[in-house]
py3Dmol code that shows the C-alpha trace and the ligand (Angstrom):
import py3Dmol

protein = """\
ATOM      1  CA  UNK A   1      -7.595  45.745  46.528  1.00  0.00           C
ATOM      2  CA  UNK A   2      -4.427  47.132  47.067  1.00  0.00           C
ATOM      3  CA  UNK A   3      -3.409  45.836  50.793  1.00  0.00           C
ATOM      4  CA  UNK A   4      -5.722  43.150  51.693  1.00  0.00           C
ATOM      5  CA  UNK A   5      -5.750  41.213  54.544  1.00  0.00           C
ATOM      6  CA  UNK A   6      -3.164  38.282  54.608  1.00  0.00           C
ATOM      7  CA  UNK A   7      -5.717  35.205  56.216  1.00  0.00           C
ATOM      8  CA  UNK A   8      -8.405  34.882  57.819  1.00  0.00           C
ATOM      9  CA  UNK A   9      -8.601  31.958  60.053  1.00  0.00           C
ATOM     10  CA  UNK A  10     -11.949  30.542  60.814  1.00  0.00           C
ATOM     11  CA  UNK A  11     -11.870  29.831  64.571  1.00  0.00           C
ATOM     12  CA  UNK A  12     -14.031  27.346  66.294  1.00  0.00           C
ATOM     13  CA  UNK A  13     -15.610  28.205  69.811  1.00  0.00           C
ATOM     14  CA  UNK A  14     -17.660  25.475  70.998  1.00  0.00           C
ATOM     15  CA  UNK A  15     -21.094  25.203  70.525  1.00  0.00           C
ATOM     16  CA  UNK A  16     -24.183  25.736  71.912  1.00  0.00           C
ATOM     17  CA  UNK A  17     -27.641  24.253  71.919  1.00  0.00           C
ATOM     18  CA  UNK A  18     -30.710  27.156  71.396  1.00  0.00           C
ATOM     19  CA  UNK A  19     -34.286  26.499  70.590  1.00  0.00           C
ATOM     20  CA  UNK A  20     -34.931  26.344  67.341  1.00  0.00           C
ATOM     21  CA  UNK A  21     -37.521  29.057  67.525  1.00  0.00           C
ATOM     22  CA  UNK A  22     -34.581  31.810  67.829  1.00  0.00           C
ATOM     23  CA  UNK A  23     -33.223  30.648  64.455  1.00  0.00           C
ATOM     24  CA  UNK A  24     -36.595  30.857  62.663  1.00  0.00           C
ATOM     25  CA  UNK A  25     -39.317  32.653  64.973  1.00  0.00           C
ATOM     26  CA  UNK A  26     -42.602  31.388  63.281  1.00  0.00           C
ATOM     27  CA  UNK A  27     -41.523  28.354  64.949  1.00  0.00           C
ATOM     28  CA  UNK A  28     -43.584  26.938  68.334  1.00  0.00           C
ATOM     29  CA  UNK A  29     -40.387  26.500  70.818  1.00  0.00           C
ATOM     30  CA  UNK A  30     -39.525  23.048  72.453  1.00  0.00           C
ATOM     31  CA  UNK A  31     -36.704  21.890  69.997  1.00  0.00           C
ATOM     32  CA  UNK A  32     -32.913  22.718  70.547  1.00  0.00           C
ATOM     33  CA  UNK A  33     -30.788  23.087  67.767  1.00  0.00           C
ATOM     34  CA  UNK A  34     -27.128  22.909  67.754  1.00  0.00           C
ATOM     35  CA  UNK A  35     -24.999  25.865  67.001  1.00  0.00           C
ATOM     36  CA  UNK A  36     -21.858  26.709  66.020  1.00  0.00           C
ATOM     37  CA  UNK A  37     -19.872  29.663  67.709  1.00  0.00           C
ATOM     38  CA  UNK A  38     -16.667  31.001  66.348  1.00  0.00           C
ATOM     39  CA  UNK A  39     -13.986  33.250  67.173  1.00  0.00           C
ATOM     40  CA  UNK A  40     -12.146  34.436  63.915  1.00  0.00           C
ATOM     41  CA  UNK A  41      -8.522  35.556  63.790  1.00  0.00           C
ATOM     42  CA  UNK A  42      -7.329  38.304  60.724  1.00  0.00           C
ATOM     43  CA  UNK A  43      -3.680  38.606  60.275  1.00  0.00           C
ATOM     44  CA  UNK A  44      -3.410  41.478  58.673  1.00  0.00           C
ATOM     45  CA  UNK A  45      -0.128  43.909  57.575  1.00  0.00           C
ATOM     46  CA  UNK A  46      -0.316  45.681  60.931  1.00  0.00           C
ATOM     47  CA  UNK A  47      -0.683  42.464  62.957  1.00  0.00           C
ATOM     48  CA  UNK A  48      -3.245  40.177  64.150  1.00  0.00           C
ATOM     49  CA  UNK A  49      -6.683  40.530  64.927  1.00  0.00           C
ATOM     50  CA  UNK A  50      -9.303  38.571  66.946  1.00  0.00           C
ATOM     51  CA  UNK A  51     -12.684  38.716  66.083  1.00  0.00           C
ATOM     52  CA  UNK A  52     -15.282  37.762  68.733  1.00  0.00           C
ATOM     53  CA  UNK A  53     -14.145  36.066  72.371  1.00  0.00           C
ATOM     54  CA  UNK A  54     -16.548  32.914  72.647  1.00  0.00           C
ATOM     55  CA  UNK A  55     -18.621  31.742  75.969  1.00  0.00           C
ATOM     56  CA  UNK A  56     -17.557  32.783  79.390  1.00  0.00           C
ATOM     57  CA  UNK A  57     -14.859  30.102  80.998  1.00  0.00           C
ATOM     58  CA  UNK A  58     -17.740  29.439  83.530  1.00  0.00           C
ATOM     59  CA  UNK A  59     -19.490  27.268  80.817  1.00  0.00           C
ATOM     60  CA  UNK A  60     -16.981  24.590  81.043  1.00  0.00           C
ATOM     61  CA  UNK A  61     -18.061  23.655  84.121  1.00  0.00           C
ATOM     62  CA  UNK A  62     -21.478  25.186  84.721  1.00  0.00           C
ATOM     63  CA  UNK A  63     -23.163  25.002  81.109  1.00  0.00           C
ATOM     64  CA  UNK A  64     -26.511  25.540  82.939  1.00  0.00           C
ATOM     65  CA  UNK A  65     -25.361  28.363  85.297  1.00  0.00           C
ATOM     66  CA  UNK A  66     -25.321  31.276  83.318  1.00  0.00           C
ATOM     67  CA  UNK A  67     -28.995  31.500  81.903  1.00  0.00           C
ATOM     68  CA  UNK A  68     -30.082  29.700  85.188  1.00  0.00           C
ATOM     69  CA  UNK A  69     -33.452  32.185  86.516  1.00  0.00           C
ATOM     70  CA  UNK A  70     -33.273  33.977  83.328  1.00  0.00           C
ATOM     71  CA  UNK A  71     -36.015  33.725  80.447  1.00  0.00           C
ATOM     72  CA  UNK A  72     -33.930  31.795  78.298  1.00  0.00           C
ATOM     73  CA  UNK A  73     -33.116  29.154  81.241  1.00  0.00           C
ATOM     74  CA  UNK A  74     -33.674  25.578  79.487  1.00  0.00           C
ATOM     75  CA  UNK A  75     -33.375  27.627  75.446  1.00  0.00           C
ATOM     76  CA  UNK A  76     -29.446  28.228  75.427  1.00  0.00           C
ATOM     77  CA  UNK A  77     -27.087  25.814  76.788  1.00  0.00           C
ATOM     78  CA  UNK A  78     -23.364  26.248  76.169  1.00  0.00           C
ATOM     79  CA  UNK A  79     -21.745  22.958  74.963  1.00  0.00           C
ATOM     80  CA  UNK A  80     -18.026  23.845  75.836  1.00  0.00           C
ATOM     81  CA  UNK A  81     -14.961  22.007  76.596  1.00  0.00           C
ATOM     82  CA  UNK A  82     -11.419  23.562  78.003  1.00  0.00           C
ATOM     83  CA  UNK A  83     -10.606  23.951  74.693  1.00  0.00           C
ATOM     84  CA  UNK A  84     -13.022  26.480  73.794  1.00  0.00           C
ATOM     85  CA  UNK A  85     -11.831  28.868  76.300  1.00  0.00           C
ATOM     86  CA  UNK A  86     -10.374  31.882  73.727  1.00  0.00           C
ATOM     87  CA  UNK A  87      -6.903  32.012  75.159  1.00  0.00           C
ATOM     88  CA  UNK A  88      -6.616  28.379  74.101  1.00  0.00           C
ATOM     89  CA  UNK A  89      -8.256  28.699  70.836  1.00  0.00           C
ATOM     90  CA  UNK A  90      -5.736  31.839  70.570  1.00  0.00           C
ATOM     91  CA  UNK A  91      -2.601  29.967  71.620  1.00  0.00           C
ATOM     92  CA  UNK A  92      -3.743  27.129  69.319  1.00  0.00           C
ATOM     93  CA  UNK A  93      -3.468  29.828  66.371  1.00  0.00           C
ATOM     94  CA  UNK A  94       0.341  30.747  67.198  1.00  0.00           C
ATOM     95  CA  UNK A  95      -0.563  33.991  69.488  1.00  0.00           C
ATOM     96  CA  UNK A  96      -0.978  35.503  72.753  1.00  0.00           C
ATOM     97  CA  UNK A  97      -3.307  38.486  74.370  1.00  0.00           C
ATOM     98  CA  UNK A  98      -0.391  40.605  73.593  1.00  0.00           C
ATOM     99  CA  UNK A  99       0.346  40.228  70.121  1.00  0.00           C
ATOM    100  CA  UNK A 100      -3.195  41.293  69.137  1.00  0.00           C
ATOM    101  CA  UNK A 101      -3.408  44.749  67.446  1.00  0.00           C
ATOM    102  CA  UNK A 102      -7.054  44.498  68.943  1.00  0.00           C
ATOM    103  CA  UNK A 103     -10.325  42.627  69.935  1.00  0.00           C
ATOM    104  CA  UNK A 104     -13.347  43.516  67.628  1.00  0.00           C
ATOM    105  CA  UNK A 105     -16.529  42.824  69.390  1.00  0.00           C
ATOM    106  CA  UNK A 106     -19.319  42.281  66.984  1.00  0.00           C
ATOM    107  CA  UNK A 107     -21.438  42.862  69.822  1.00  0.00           C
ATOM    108  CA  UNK A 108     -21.580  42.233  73.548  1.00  0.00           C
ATOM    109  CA  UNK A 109     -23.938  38.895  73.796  1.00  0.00           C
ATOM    110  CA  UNK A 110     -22.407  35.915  75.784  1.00  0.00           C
ATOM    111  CA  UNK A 111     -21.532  34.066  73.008  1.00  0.00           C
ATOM    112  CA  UNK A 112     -19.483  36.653  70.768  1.00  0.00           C
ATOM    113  CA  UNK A 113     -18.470  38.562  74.249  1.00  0.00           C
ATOM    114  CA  UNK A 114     -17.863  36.181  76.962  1.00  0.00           C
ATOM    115  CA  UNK A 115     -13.801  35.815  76.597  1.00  0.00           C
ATOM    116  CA  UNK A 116     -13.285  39.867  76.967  1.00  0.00           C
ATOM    117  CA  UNK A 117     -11.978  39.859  80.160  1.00  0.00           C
ATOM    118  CA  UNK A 118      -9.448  37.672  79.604  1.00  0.00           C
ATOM    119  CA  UNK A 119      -8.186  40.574  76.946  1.00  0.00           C
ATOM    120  CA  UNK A 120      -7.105  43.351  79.870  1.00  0.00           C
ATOM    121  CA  UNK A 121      -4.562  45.301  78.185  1.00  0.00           C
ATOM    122  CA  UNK A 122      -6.219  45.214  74.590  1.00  0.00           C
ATOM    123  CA  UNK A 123      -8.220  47.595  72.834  1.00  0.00           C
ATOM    124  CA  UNK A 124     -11.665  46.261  72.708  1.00  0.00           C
ATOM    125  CA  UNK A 125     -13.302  47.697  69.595  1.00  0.00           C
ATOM    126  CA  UNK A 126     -17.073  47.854  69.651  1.00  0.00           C
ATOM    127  CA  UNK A 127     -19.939  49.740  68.225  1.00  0.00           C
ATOM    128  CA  UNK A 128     -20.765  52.741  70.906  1.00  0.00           C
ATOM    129  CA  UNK A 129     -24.076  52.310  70.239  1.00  0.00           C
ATOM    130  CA  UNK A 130     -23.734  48.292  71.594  1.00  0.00           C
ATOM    131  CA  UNK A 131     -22.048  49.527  74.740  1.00  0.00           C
ATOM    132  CA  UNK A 132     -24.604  52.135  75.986  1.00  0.00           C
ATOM    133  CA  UNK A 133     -27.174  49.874  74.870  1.00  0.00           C
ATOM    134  CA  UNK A 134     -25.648  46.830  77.465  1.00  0.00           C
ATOM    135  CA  UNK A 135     -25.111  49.278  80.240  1.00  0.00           C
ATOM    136  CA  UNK A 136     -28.425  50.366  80.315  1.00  0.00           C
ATOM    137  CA  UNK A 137     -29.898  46.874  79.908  1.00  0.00           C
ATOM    138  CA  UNK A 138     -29.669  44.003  82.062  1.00  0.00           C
ATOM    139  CA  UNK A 139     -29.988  41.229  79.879  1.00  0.00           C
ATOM    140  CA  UNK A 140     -26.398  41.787  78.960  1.00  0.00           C
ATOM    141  CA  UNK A 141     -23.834  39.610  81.685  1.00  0.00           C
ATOM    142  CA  UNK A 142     -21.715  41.616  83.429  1.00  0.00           C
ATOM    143  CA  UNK A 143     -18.531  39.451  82.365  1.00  0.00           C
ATOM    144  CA  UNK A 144     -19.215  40.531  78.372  1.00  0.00           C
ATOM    145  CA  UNK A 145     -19.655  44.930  79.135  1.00  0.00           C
ATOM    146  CA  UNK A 146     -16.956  45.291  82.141  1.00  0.00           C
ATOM    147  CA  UNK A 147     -16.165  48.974  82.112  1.00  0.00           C
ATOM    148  CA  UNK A 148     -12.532  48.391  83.544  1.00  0.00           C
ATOM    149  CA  UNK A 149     -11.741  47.147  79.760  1.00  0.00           C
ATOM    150  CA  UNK A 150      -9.952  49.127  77.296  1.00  0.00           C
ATOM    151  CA  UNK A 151     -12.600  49.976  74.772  1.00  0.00           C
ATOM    152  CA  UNK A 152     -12.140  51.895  71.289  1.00  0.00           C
ATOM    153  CA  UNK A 153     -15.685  52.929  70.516  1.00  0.00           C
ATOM    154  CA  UNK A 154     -16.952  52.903  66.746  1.00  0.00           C
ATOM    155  CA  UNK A 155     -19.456  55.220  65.354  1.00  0.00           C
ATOM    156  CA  UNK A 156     -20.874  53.848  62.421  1.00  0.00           C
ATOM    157  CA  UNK A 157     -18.424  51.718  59.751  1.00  0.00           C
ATOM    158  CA  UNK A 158     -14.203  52.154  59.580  1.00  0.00           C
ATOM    159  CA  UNK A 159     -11.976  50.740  57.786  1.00  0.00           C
ATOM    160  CA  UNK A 160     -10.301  49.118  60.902  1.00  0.00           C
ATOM    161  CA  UNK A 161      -7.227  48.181  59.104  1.00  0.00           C
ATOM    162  CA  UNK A 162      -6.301  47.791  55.335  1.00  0.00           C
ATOM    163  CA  UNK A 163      -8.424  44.922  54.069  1.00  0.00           C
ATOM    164  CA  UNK A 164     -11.126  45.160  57.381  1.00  0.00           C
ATOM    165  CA  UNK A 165     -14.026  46.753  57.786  1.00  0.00           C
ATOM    166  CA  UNK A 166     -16.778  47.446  60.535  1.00  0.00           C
ATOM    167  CA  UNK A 167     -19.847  47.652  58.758  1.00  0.00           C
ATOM    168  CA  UNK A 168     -22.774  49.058  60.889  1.00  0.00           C
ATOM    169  CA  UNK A 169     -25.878  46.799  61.131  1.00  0.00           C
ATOM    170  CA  UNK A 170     -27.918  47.028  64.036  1.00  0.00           C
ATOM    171  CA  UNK A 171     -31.263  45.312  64.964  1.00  0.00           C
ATOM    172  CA  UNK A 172     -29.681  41.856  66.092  1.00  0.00           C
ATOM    173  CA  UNK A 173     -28.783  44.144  68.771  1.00  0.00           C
ATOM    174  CA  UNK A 174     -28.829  48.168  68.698  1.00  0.00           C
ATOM    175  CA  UNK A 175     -25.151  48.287  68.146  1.00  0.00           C
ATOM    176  CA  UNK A 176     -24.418  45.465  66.308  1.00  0.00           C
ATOM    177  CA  UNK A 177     -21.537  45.262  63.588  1.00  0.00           C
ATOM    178  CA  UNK A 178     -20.428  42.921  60.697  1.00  0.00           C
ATOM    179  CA  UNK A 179     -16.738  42.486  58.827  1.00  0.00           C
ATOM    180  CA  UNK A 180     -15.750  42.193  55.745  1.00  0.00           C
ATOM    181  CA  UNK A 181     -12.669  40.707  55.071  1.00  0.00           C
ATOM    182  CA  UNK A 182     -10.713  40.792  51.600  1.00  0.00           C
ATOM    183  CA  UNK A 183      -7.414  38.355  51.944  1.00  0.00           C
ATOM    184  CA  UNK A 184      -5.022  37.680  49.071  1.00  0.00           C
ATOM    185  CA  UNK A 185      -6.132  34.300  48.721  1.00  0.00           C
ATOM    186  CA  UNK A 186      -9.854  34.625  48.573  1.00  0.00           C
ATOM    187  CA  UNK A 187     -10.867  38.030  47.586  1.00  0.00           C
ATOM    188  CA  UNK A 188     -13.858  39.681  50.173  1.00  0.00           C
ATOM    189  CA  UNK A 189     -15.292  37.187  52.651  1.00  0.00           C
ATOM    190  CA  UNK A 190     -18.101  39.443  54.776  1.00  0.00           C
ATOM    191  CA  UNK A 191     -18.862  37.739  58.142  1.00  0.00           C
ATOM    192  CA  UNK A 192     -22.540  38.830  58.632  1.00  0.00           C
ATOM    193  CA  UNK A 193     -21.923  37.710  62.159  1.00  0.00           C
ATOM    194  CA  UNK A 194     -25.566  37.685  63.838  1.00  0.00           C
ATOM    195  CA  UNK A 195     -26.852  39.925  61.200  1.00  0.00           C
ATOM    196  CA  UNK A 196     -27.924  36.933  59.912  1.00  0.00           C
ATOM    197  CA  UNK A 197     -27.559  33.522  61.986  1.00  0.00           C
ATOM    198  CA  UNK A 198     -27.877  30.991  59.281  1.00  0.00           C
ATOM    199  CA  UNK A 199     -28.777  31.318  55.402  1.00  0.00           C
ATOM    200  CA  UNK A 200     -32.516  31.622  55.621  1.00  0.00           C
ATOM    201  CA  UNK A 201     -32.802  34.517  57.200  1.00  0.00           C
ATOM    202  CA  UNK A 202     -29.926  36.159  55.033  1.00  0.00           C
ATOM    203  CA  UNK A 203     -31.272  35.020  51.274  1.00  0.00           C
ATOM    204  CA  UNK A 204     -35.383  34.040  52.511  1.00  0.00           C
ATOM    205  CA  UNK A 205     -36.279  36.455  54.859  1.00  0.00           C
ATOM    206  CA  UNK A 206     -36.862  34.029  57.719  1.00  0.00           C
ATOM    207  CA  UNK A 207     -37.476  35.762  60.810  1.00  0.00           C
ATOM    208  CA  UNK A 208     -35.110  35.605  64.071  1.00  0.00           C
ATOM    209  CA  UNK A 209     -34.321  36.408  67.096  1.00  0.00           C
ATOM    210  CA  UNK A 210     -33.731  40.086  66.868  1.00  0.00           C
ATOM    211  CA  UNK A 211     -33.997  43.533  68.891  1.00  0.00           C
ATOM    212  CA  UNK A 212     -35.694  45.424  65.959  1.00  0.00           C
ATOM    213  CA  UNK A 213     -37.042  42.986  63.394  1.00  0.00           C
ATOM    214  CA  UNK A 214     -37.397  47.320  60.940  1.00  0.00           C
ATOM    215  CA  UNK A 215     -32.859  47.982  61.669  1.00  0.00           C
ATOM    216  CA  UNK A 216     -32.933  44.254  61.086  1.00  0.00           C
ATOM    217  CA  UNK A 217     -34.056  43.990  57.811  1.00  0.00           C
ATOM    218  CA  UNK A 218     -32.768  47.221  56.693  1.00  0.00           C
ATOM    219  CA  UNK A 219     -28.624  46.043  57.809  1.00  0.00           C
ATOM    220  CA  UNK A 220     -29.502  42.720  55.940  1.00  0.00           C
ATOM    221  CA  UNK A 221     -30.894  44.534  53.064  1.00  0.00           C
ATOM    222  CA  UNK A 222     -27.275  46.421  52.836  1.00  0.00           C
ATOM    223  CA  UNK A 223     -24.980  44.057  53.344  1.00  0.00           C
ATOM    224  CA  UNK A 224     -27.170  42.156  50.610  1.00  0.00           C
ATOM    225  CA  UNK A 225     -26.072  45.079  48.845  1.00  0.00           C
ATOM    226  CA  UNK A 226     -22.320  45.678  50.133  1.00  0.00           C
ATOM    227  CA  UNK A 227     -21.536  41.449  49.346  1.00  0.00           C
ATOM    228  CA  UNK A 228     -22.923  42.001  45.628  1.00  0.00           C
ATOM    229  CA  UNK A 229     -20.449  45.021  45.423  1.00  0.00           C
ATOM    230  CA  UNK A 230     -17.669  43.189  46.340  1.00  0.00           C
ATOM    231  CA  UNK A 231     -18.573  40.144  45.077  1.00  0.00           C
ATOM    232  CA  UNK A 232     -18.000  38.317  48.730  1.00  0.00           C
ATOM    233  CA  UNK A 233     -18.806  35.058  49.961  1.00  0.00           C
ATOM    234  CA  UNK A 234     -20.877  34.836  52.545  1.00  0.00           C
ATOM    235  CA  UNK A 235     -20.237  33.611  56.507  1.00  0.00           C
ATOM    236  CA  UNK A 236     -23.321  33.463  58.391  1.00  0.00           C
ATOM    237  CA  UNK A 237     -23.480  34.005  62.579  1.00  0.00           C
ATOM    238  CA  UNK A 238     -24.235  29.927  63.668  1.00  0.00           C
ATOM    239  CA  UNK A 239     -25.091  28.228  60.196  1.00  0.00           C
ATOM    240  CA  UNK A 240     -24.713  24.579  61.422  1.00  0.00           C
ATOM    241  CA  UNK A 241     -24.760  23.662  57.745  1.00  0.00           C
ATOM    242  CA  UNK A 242     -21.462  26.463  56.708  1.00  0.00           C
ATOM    243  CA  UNK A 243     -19.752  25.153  59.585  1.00  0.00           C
ATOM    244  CA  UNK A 244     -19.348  21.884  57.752  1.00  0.00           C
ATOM    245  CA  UNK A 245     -18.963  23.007  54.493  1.00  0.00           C
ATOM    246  CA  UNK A 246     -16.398  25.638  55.380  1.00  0.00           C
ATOM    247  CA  UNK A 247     -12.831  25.158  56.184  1.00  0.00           C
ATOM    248  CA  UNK A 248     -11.706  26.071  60.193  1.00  0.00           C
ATOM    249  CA  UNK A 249      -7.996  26.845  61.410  1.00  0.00           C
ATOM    250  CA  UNK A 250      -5.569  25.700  60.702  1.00  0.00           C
ATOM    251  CA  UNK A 251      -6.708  25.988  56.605  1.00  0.00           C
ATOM    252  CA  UNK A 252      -7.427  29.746  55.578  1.00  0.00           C
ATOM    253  CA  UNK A 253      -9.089  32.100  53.331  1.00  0.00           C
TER     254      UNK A 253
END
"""
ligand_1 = """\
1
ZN
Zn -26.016 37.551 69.265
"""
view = py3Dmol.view(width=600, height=400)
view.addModel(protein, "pdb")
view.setStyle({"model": 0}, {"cartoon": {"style": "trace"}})
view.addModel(ligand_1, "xyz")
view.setStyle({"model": 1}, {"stick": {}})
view.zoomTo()
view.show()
């Protein structure tokens, strides 16, 4: 790899507590688990990039508020302090809004998306397909598919910079994307994001929460492919398990 990326910085977000019958749905529902969400920061030769916003400020002090008379009132609860908020997570790793060369958003759910607004006068990076999908639909929040952002819509995979790259995998969502990262330290690290929430449904098939279980299967089937290729370890979306084993900021890969 002839200009990787120089780190990637593992970024935690807060958590969040979901029933357990999202992360595996043969499951009967009635059990929360607790999740891990992440922001992830890629310094790269052209500058910085942030990967993923976090939960909406508003879950600081109203954890219940957002999914409050939705379907999934009672099954997600954001568990986030101050700290979580993505401008402090940012600050925390050395940077500001400004000095981002851009925001990828792996897609537009409340816990990947919630932090865009705070991003103004960024380029937002996202799949197309994952913003006309949220504008038409109204289980997206309003806070994570503002249209008075500054998008930069994706078609498919791109190299986004030397050393990372969208790679297309829809069904989590229609417009869903994963990164692979290669760094000079580690080699290719490819974030499946919510391609694959933990390790079961990545290596065992175990069936979750998804928009089309058919894309599903077929993205995880590739990257299967695309981390073989590369030889990459393997980040899942909320592995509880990784999030433990796995080194956060201010350590690297
Ligand atoms: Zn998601």
């Amino acid at each position: 790899m002839k200009y990787p990326a120089k780190k990637l910085y593992l970024l935690p977000a807060g958590r969040c507590l979901v029933d357990a019958s999202a992360l595996d749905t043969r499951l009967a529902p009635g059990r929360l688990a607790n999740l891990p969400i992440w922001s992830y920061l890629v310094e790269t030769t052209d500058g910085p990039i942030l990967v993923d916003t976090g939960m909406p400020e508003s879950c600081v002090t109203d954890p219940e508020g957002l999914f409050k008379d939705t379907e999934d009132e009672g099954l997600i609860v954001p568990q986030m302090g101050s700290q979580d908020v993505v401008t402090r997570i940012l600050d925390r790793a050395g940077y500001q809004p400004r000095d981002l060369v851009c925001v990828v958003s792996t897609h537009l759910h409340f816990d990947h998306a919630g932090g865009n607004r705070m991003f103004p006068d960024t380029d937002i990076v996202v799949q197309r397909a994952e913003y006309d999908a949220a504008q038409a639909q109204d289980n997206y929040f309003d806070c994570c598919k503002d249209p008075s952002l500054r998008y930069r819509f994706v078609d498919g995979d791109l190299e986004l910079v030397p050393g990372v790259t969208l790679l297309s995998t829809p069904g989590h969502t229609p417009g869903h994307q994963s990164v692979l990262v290669k760094t000079e330290k580690t080699g290719a690290v490819l974030l499946t994001i919510d391609a694959a929430y933990v390790r079961g449904n990545f290596e065992d098939g175990v069936p979750f929460a998804v928009k089309s279980a058919v894309d599903a299967a077929k993205s995880i089937a590739r990257l299967k492919d695309i981390a073989k290729a590369e030889n990459a370890q393997i980040f899942f979306g909320h592995d509880a398990a990784q999030a433990i084993a796995w080194h956060a900021h201010p350590l690297h890969y």
